[in-house]
C-alpha positions in Angstrom: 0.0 0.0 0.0 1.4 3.2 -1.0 1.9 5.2 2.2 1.1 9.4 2.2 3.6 12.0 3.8 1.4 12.0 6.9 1.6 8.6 7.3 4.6 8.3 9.8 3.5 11.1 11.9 0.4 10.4 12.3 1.8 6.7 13.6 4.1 8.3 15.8 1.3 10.4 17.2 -0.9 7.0 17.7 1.8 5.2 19.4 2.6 8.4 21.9 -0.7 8.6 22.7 -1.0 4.9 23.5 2.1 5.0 25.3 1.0 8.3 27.4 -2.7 6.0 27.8 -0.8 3.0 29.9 1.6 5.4 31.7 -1.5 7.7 33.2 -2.9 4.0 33.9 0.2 3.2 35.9 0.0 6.8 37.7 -3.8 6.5 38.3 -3.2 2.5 39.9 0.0 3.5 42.0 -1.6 7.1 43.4 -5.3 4.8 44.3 -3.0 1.7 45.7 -0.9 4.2 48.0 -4.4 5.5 49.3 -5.5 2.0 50.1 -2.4 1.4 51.7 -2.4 4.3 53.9 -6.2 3.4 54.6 -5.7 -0.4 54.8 -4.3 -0.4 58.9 -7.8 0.8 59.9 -10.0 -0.2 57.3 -9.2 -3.9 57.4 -7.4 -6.8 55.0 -9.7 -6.1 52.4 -8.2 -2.4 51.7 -4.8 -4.3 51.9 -5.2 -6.8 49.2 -6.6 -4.1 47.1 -3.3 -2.3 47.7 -1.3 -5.2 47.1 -2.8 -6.1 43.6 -2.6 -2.9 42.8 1.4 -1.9 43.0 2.6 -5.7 42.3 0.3 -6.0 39.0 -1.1 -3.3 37.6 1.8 -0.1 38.2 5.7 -1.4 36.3 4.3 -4.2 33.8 1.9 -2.1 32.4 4.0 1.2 32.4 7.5 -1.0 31.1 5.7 -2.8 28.4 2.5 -0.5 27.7 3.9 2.7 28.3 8.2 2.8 27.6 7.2 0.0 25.3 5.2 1.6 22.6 7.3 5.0 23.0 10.6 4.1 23.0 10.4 0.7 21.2 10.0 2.3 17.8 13.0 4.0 17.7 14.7 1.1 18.6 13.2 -1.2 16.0 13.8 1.3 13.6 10.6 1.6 12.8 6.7 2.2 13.4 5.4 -0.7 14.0 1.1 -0.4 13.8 0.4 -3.9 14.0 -1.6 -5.3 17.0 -3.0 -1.5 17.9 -5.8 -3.1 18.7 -4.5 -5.7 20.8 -3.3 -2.6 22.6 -6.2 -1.0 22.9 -8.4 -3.9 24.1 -5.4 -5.0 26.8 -5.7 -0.7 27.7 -9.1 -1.7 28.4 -9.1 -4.9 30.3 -6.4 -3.4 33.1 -8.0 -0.6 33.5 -11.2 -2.3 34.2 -9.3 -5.2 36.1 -7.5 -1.9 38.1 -11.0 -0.4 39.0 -12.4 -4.2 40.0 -9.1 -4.5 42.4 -10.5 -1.0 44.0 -13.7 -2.3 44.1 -12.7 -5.2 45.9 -12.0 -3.6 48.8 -15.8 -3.1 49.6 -16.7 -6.6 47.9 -14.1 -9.1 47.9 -15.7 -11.0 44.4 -14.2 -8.3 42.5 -10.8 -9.3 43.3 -11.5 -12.5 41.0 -12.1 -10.3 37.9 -9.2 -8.2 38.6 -7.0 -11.1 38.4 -8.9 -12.3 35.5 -8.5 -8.9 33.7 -5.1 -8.8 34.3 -4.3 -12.1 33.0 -6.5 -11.0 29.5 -4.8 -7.4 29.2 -1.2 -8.7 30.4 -1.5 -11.3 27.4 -2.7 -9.6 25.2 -0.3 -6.5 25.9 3.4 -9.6 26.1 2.0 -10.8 22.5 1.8 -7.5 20.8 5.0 -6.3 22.4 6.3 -9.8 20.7 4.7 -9.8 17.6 6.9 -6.0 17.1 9.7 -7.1 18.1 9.8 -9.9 15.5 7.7 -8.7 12.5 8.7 -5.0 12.7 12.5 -5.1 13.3 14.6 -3.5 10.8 17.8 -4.8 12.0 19.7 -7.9 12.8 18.6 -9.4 16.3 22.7 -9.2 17.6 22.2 -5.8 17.0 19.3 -5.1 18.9 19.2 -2.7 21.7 19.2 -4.4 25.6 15.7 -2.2 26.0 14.5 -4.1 22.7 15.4 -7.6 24.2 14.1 -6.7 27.7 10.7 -6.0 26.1 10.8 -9.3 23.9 12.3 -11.5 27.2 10.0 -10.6 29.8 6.8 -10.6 27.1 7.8 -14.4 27.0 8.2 -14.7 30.4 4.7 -13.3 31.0 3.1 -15.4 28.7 4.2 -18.4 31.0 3.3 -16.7 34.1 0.1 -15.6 33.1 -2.1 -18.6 31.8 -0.3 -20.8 35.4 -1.9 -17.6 37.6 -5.4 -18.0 35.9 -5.4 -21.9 35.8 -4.3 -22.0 39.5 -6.7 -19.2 40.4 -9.9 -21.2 38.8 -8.9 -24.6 40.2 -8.7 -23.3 44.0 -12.0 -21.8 43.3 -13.6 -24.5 41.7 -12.5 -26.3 44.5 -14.7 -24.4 46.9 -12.1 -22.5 48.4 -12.9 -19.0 49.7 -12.5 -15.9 47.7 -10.1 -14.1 49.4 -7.4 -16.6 50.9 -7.8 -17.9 47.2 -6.4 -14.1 45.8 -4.2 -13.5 48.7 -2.6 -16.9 48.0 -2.1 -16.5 44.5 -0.7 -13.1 44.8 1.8 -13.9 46.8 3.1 -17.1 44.9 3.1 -14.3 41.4 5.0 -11.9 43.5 8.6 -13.6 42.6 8.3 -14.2 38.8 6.6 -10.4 38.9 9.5 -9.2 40.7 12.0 -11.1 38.5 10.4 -9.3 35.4 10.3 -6.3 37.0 13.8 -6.0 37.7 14.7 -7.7 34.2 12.9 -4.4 32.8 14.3 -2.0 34.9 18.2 -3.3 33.6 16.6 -3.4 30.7 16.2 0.3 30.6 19.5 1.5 32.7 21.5 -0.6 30.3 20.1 1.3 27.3 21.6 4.4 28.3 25.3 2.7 27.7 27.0 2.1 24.8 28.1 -1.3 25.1 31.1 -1.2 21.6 32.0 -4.7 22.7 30.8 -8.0 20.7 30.9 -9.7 24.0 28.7 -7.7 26.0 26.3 -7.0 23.7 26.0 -10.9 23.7 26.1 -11.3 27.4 23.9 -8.7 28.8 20.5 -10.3 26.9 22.0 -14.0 27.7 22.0 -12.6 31.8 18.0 -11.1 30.7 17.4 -14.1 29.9 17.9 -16.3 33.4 15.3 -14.0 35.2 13.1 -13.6 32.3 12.3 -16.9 31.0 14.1 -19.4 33.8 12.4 -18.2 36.5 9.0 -18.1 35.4 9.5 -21.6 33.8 10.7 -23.1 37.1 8.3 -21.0 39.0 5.4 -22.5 36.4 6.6 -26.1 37.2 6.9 -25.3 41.0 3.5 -24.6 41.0 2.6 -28.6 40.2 5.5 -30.2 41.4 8.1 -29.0 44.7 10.7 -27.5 43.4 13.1 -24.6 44.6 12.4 -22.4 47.8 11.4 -19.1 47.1 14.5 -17.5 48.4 16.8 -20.1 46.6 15.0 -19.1 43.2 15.5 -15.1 43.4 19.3 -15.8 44.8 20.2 -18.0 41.7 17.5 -16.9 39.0 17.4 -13.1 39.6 20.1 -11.4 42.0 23.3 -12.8 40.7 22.0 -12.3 36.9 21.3 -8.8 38.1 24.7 -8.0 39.3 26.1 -9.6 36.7 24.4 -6.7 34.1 25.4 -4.5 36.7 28.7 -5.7 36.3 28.4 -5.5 32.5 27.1 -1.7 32.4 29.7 -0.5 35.2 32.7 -1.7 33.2 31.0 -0.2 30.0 30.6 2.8 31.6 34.5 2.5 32.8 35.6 2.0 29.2 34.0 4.8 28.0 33.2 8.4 28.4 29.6 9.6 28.2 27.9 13.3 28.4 26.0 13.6 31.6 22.3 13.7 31.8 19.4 13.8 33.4 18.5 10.1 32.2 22.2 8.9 33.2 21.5 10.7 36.8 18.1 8.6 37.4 20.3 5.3 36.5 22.3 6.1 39.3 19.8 5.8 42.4 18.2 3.3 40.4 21.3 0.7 40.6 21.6 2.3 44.0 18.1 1.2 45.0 18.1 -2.4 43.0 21.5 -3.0 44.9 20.6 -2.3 48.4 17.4 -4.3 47.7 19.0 -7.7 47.8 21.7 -6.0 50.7 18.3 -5.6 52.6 17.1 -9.2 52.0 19.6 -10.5 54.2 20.0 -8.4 56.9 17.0 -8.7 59.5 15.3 -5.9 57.9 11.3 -5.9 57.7 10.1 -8.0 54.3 8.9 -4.6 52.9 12.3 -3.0 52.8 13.3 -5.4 50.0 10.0 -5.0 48.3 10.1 -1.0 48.4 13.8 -0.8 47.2 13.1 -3.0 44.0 10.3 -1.6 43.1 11.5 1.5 43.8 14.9 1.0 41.9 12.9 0.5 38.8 10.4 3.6 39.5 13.5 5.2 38.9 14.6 3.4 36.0 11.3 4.0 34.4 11.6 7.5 34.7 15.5 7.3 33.3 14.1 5.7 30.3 11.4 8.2 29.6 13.5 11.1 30.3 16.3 9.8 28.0 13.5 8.8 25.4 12.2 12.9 25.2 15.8 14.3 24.7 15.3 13.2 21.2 12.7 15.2 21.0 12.9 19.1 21.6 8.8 19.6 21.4 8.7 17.1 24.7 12.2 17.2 26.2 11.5 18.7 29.5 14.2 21.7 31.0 17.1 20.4 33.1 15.6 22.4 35.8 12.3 20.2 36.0 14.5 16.6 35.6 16.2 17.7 38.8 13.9 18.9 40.7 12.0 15.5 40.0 14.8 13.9 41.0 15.2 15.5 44.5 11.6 15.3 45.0 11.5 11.3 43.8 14.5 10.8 46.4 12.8 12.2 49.4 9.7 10.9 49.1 11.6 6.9 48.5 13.4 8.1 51.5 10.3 8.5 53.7 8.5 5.9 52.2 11.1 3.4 53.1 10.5 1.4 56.5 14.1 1.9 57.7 13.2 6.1 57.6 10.1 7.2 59.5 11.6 10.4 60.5 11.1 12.3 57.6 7.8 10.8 56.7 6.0 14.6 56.6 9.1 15.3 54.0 8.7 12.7 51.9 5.1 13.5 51.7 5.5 17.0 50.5 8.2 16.1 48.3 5.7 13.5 46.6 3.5 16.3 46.1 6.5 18.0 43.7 6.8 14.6 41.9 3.8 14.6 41.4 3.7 18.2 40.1 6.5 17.4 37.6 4.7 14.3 36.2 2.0 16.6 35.5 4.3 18.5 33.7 6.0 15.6 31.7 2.2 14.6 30.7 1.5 17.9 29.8 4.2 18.2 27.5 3.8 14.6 26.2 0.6 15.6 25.0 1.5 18.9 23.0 3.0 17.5 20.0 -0.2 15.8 19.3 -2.6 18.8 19.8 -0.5 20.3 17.5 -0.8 17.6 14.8 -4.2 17.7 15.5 -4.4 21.4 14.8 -2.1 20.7 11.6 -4.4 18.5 10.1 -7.1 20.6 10.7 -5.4 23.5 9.4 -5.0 21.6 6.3 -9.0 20.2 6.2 -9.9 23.7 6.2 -7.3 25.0 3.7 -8.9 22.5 1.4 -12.3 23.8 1.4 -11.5 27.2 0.6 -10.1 26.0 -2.3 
């Protein structure tokens, strides 16, 4: 089909707007699963399930592979991919509607079954686009494809294991006659290490994009350590699940924290090697390697469960945020001033700070300094936005130039 001059733009305003449509579902899931935590000590279990299936499910997957996905995954394709929009679009609407059912749940506990459900249809549906891109619409050879590219093709596979094992589990303990909510609380928590091991494949995914890795070797080693938490853990998790195999903490000790710090590794020698110009997007890597590091420091110290929780997750906030911020510098109409990436960064640091177990001191801190975060998302969203109202008012500009002709 021949293809007009508006053609690529108006694919590149399709795919930004999708991506902006999971990454305001990501903000809108994190900001209502924060409330319900905050609630949940006097409200009751219900309020902290709700909170729980929030920020484990519905926050990083959907805002990695949704959001970075469709707008930085072009560029690294080397093209604009616009097959399986609607796939998109239909997985858009099954997480949003599986998020509301998981708020919902915390006043009737039967919604919590069509959260997970919706989850499992949008997260599927959302790990076969992402694949079907990566292998129909790359224009270059897969040795030469960027660690962001194979993070987004790894852990789609990995999810597509996970995913269908969740749902089959889920409706046999139900079938079974077992009650609704021990039934989601159970199942939650077994998802919570392949989850975690994707998350943290994504976030290293992302940090390691930011470095120019010139040798043969490590471009062939860093997707070869993706690969261990992406597709061996869920695989041994899946058959875990049927038959007893390795303990939980075995399983994220060998499947995903030495792979981690062996990309670690990998992007600190890179980064040794060779010079690089500073940037905002290099200085949200930093407290995100930071975070991911002390993470697995905290797991064996006798720190509270959450501690290692909050700092993974947390590590790849910041990732995420690295990632987006290095994907707008390519683009003057979005690229936010230096003066709003580091005040975002302050503000982002204070708030992990005070939401962080080990710090309750400056809890009133962190609060207000969630507030500015929150302020300079805004901001980011606004300005993601304002390249497509202008298209928008280019095209119409051109519609009416027609007619008075």
């Amino acid at each position: 089909m021949l293809q007009t001059p508006t053609t690529k733009p108006r694919r590149g305003a399709v795919l930004r707007a999708d991506g902006a449509a999971f990454l305001g579902l990501a903000l809108f899931c994190g900001l209502a699963g924060g409330f319900l935590g905050l609630v949940s000590q006097e409200a009751g279990p219900f309020h902290a399930l709700a909170h729980g299936l929030l920020l484990d499910l519905f926050v990083l997957i959907p805002a990695f592979l949704g959001g970075m996905g469709r707008l930085v995954l072009p560029g690294e394709l080397n093209s604009l991919p616009s097959l399986m929009i609607r796939f998109d679009r239909i997985a858009f609407a099954a997480l949003f509607a599986g998020a509301l059912c998981a708020i919902c749940g915390a006043r009737s506990p039967d919604a919590f079954i069509g959260a997970l459900f919706l989850w499992v249809v949008g997260i599927v549906l959302l790990a076969s686009s992402t694949i079907v891109k990566c292998l129909e619409c790359r224009m270059v050879r897969f040795r030469d494809l960027s660690p962001f590219a194979w993070s987004q093709l790894l852990a789609s596979l990995g999810l597509i294991v996970v995913a269908p094992v969740l749902l089959a589990g889920l409706v046999h303990d139900l079938v079974a006659g077992h009650a609704v909510f021990t039934t989601v609380q159970y199942w939650l928590g077994k998802v919570q290490s392949p989850v975690l091991a994707l998350v943290i494949q994504l976030a290293l995914g992302a940090i390691a994009n930011l470095v120019a890795f010139h040798s043969t070797r490590l471009k062939i080693s860093v997707p070869l350590a993706m690969a261990i938490p992406a597709l061996g853990v869920p695989v041994v998790w899946a058959h875990g699940i049927t038959v007893p195999g390795l303990d939980n903490a075995v399983l994220l000790t060998l499947g995903v924290a030495l792979p981690c710090f062996a990309i670690m590794g990998m992007i600190c020698v890179s980064l040794w090697r060779r010079s690089f110009a500073p940037s905002i997007a290099f200085a949200w890597s930093f407290p995100a390697l930071l975070l991911l590091s002390t993470g697995w420091v905290l797991g064996l110290l006798p720190a509270p469960p959450e501690a290692f929780h909050s700092a993974m997750l947390f590590g790849a906030v910041f990732a995420l945020f690295g990632c987006y911020y290095r994907w707008q510098e390519q683009d003057l109409a979005i690229a936010a001033p230096l003066w709003l990436g580091r005040i975002h960064l302050i503000a982002m640091g204070l708030s992990v700070l005070a939401m962080m177990p080990l710090f309750p001191l400056v809890k009133h801190v962190g609060e207000a300094a969630m507030i500015v975060s929150l302020f300079c998302v805004a901001v980011l969203g606004a300005r993601l936005m304002a390249p497509r109202r202008r298209y928008a008012e280019a095209q119409l500009g051109a519609a009416l130039g027609d007619d008075h002709l």
